[in-house]
C-alpha positions in Angstrom: -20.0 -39.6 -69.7 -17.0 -39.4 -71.0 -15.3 -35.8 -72.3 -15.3 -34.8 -75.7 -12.4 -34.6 -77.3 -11.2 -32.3 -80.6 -10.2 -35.0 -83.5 -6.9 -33.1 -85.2 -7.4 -32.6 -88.8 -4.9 -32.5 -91.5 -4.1 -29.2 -93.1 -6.6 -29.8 -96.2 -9.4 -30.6 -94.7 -8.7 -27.1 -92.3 -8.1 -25.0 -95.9 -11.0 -26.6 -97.0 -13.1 -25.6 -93.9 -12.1 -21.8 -94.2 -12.8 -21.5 -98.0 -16.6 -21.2 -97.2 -15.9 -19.0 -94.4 -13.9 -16.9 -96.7 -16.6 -16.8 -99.1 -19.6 -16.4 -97.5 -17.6 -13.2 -95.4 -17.2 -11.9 -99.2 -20.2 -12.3 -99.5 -20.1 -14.4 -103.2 -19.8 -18.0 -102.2 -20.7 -19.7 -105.9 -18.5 -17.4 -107.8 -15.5 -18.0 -105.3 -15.9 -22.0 -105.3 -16.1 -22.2 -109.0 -12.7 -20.1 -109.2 -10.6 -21.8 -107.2 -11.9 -25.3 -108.9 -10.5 -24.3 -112.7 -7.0 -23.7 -110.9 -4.8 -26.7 -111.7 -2.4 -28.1 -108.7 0.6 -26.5 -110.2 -1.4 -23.1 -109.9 -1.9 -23.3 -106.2 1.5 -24.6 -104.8 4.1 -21.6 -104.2 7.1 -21.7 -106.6 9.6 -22.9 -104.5 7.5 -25.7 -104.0 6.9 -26.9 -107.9 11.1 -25.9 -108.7 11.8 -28.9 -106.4 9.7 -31.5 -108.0 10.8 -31.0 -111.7 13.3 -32.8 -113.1 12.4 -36.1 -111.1 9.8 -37.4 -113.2 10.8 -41.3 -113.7 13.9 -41.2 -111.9 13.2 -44.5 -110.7 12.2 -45.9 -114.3 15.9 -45.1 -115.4 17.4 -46.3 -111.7 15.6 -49.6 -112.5 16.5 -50.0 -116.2 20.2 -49.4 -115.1 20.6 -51.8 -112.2 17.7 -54.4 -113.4 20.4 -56.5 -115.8 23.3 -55.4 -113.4 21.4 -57.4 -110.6 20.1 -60.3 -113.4 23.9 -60.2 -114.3 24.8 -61.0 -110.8 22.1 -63.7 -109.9 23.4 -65.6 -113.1 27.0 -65.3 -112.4 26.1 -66.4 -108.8 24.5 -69.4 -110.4 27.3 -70.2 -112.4 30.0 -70.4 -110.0 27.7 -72.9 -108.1 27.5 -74.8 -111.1 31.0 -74.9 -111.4 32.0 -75.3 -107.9 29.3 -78.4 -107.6 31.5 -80.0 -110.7 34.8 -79.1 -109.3 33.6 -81.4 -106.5 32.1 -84.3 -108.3 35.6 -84.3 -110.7 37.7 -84.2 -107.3 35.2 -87.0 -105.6 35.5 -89.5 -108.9 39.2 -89.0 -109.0 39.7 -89.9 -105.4 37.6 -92.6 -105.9 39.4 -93.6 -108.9 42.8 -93.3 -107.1 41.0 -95.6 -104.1 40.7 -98.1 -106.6 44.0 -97.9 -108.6 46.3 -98.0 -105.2 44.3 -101.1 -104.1 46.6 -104.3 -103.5 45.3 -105.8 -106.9 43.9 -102.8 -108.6 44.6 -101.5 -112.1 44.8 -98.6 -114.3 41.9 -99.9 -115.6 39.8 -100.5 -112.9 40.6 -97.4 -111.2 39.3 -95.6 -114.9 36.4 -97.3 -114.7 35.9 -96.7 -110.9 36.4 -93.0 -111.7 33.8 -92.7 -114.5 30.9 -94.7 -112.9 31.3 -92.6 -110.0 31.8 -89.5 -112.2 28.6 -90.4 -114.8 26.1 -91.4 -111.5 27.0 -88.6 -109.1 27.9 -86.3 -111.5 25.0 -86.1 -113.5 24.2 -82.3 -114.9 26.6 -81.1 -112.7 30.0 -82.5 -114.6 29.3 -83.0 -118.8 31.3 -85.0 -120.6 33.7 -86.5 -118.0 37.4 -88.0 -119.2 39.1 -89.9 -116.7 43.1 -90.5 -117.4 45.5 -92.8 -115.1 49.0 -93.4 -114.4 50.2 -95.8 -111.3 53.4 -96.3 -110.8 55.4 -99.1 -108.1 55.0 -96.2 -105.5 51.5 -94.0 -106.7 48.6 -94.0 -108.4 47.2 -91.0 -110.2 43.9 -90.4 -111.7 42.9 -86.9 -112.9 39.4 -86.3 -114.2 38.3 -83.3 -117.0 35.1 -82.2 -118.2 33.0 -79.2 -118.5 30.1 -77.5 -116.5 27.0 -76.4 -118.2 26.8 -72.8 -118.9 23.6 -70.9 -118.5 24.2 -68.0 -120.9 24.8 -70.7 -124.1 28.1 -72.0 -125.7 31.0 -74.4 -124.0 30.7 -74.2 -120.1 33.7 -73.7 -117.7 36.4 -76.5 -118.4 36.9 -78.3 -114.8 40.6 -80.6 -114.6 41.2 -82.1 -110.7 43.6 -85.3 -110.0 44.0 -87.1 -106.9 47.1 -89.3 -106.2 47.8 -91.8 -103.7 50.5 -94.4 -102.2 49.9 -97.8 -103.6 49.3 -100.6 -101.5 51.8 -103.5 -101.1 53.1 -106.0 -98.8 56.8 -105.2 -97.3 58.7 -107.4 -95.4 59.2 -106.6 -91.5 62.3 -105.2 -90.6 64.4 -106.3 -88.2 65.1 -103.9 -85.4 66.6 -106.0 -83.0 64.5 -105.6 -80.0 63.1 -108.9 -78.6 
């Protein structure tokens, strides 16, 4: 059989063991319960031990109505930059798309805007609002930058986005004669 063993108990139950004991040695066990149980919490602890709790009653209310909007704040601003970012690339993408186009041996100014703003209104779509697609193209480049605006998630105009992308255009040379056989 195996040996008994002595359960620890916390500290209350031990106080709450010995005030019987106490009691019935007095000799007045009623009277002695039914004084200690009108005693409130704050009546029993020492004072050192009542000094340190005050003055942290909702501490943490106020902590969390100060950093609740700071960290709301964040998680939108957060949000935002994506939004912008994810435009930034779409503009970028439809104005080297547009450029593509515009270099080409027989591309145009025009096909190259039209290029830009298909690719910018499909791809683009929520992410880049309201995209204008300008384009130049020279003998030697061809230049398309695309603006437009992000949407903004606190209200009013969103975050203006402007990239351009420029390449060489395409054309037939003639050889050069080097002189080697």
């Amino acid at each position: 059989m195996p040996a008994a063993t002595a359960t620890p108990r916390a500290p209350d139950q031990c106080r709450a063991l010995a005030r019987p004991a106490r009691a019935a040695a007095a000799g007045d066990t009623a009277s002695s319960r039914s004084a200690t149980a009108g005693r409130n919490r704050a009546e029993r602890w020492p004072a050192g031990r009542r000094a340190a709790g005050r003055g942290q009653d909702g501490q943490a209310t106020i902590q969390t109505a100060i950093l609740l909007p700071l960290v709301l704040l964040l998680i939108i601003a957060c949000i935002q930059a994506t939004l912008w970012f994810a435009g930034r690339q779409v503009a970028i993408a439809a104005a080297s798309e547009g450029a593509r186009v515009t270099a080409a041996e027989g591309g145009t100014t025009q096909t190259g805007q039209a290029a830009a703003a298909q690719f910018a209104g499909t791809t683009g779509r929520g992410f880049l609002l309201v995209p204008h697609v300008s384009v130049s193209r020279t003998e030697t480049t061809a230049t398309v930058t695309v603006t437009g605006t992000t949407q903004s998630l606190v209200g009013g105009a969103g975050l203006s986005i402007a990239q351009t992308a420029t390449m060489p255009v395409e054309r037939l040379t003639a050889p050069v004669d080097t002189g080697a056989p």
